[in-house]
C-alpha positions as CSV (number, residue, x, y, z in Angstrom):
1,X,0.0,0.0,0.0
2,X,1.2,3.4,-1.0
3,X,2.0,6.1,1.4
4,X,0.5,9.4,0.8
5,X,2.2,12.2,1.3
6,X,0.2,15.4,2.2
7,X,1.7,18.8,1.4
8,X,1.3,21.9,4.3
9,X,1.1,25.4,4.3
10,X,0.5,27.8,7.2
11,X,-2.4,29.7,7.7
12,X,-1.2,33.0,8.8
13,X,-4.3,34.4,9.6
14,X,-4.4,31.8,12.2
15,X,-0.4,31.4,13.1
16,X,2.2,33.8,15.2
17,X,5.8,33.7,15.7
18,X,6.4,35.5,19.2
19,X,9.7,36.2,21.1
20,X,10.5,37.9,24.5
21,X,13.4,39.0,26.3
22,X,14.5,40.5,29.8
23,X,13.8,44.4,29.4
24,X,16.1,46.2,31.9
25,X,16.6,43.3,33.8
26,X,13.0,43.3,35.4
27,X,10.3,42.9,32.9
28,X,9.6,41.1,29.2
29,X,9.2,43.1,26.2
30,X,7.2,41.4,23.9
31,X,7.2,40.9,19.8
32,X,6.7,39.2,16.8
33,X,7.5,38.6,13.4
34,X,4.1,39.0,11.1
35,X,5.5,38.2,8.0
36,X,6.6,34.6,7.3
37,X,5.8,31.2,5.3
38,X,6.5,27.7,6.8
39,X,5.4,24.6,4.7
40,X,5.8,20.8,5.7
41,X,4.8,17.9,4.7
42,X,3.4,14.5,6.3
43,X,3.0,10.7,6.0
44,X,-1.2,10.2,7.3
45,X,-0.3,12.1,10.7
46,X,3.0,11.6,11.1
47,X,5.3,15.1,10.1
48,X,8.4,14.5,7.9
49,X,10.9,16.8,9.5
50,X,13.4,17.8,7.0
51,X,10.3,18.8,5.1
52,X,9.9,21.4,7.8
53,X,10.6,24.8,6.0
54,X,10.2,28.3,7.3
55,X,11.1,31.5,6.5
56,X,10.9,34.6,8.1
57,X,11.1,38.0,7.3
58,X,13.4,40.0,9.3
59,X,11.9,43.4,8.4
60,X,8.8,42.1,10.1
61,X,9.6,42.2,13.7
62,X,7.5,44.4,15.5
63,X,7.5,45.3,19.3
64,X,4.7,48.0,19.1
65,X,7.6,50.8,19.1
66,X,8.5,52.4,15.4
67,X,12.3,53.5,16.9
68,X,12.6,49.8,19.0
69,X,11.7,48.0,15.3
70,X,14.1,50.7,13.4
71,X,16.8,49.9,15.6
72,X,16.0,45.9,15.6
73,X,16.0,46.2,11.7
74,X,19.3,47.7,11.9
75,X,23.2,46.3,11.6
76,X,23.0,46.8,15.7
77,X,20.5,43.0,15.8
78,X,19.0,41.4,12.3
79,X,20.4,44.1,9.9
80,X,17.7,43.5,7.4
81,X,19.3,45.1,4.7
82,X,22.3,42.2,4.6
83,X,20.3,39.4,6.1
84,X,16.9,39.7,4.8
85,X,14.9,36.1,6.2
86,X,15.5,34.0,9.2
87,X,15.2,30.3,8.4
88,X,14.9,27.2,10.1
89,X,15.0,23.6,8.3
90,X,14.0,20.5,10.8
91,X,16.2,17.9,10.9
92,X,14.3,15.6,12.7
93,X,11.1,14.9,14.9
94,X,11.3,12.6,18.6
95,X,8.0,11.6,20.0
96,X,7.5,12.2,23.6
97,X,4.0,10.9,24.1
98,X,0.9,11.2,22.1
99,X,0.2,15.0,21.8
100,X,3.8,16.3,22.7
101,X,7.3,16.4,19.9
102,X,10.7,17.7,20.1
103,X,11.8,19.3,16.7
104,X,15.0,19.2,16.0
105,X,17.0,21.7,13.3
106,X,18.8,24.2,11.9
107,X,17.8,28.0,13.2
108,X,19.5,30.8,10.6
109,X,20.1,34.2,11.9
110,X,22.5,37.1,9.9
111,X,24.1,34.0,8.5
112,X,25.3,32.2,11.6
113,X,23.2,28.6,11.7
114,X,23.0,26.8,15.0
115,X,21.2,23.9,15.9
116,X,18.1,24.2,17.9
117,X,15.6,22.1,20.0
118,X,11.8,23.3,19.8
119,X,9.2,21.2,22.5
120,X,6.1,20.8,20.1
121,X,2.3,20.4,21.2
122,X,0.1,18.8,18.6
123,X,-3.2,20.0,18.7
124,X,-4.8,17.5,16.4
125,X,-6.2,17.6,13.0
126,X,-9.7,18.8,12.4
127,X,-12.0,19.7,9.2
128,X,-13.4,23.6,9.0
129,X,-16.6,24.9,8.3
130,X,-15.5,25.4,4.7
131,X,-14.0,21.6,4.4
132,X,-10.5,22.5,4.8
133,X,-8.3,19.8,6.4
134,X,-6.1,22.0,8.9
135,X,-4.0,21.1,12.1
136,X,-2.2,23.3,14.5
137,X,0.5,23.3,17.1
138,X,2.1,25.1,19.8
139,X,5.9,24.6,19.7
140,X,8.7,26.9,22.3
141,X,11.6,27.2,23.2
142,X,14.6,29.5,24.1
143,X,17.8,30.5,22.7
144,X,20.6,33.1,23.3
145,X,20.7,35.9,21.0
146,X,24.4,36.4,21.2
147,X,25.0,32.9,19.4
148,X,23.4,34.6,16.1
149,X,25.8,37.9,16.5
150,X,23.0,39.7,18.3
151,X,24.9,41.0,20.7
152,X,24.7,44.8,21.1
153,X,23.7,45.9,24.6
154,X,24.3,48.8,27.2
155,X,25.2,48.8,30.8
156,X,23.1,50.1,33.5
157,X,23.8,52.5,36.2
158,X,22.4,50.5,38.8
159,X,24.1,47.4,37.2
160,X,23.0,44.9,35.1
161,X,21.9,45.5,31.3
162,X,19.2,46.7,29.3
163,X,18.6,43.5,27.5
164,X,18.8,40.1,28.5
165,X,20.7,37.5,26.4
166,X,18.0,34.7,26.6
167,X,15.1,34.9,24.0
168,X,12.0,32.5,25.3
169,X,10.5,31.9,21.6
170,X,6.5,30.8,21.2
171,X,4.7,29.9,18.1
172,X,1.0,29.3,17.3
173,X,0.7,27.2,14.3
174,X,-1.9,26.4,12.0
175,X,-1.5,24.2,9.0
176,X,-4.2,23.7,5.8
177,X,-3.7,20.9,4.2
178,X,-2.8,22.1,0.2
179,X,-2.5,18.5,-1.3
């Protein structure tokens, strides 16, 4: 019996990308990247992983500041202008129980590729009110910026920094199936 392979594409009217980092050493700012296109692909319900595709568009971030998302867009973090997507390509997918992954691959930022671990949530597959096949999940996890060359900063008076290294990364993900 042959497999069938069914094609993915994110519905971004239903999908966010969402970061956070230490702000002055005592609270989180907040922001996303609205602009991006992930596909995959899948065996019935089980994900092929180096099928995993997304890309992002750096120029998208947005923190709800105009001068914050200038100065993200600039050489200081993604420097847009050089590097214009962030990409990550999954290398491979462990099963943790029923409803809960571990995604493994390759996180591109200005260039510099590391290797990244994202804890996945499957939320299930379902059918729409308009007979679209979709499926969604929840995936996080965290890295730190200055592995990617984002490191500018400043010191604070009072000690400490303005910005904290660690990035807690959360995405809302829903699929339609394209096939």
């Amino acid at each position: 019996m042959d497999t069938i392979i069914t094609k993915w594409v994110v519905d971004s009217t239903h999908s966010r990308i969402l970061f956070k980092v230490k702000h002055l050493m005592i609270t989180n700012l907040k922001g996303e990247f609205t602009d991006f296109r992930l596909e995959a692909q899948s065996e019935g319900t089980k994900f092929i992983a180096d099928s995993i595709k997304l890309n992002i568009d750096a120029s998208s971030v947005f923190t709800n500041n105009d001068d914050r998302d200038n100065h993200l867009r600039s050489p200081d973090f993604f420097d847009v202008d050089v590097f214009k997507e962030i990409t990550f390509s999954g290398s491979s997918i462990k099963k943790i129980d029923d409803n809960d992954f571990e995604l493994t691959g390759l996180l591109s930022i200005k260039g510099i590729v590391h290797e990244i671990t994202l804890d996945v949530e499957f939320g299930g597959i379902i059918r729409d009110s308009w007979g679209n096949e979709k499926t969604g999940f929840s995936l996080r996890t965290k890295i730190n910026r200055k592995d990617w060359g984002l490191s500018w900063n400043e010191s604070l008076d009072a000690g400490g920094v303005l910005i904290g290294n660690e990035v807690r990364i959360t995405a809302e993900i829903q699929f339609v199936n394209v096939s």
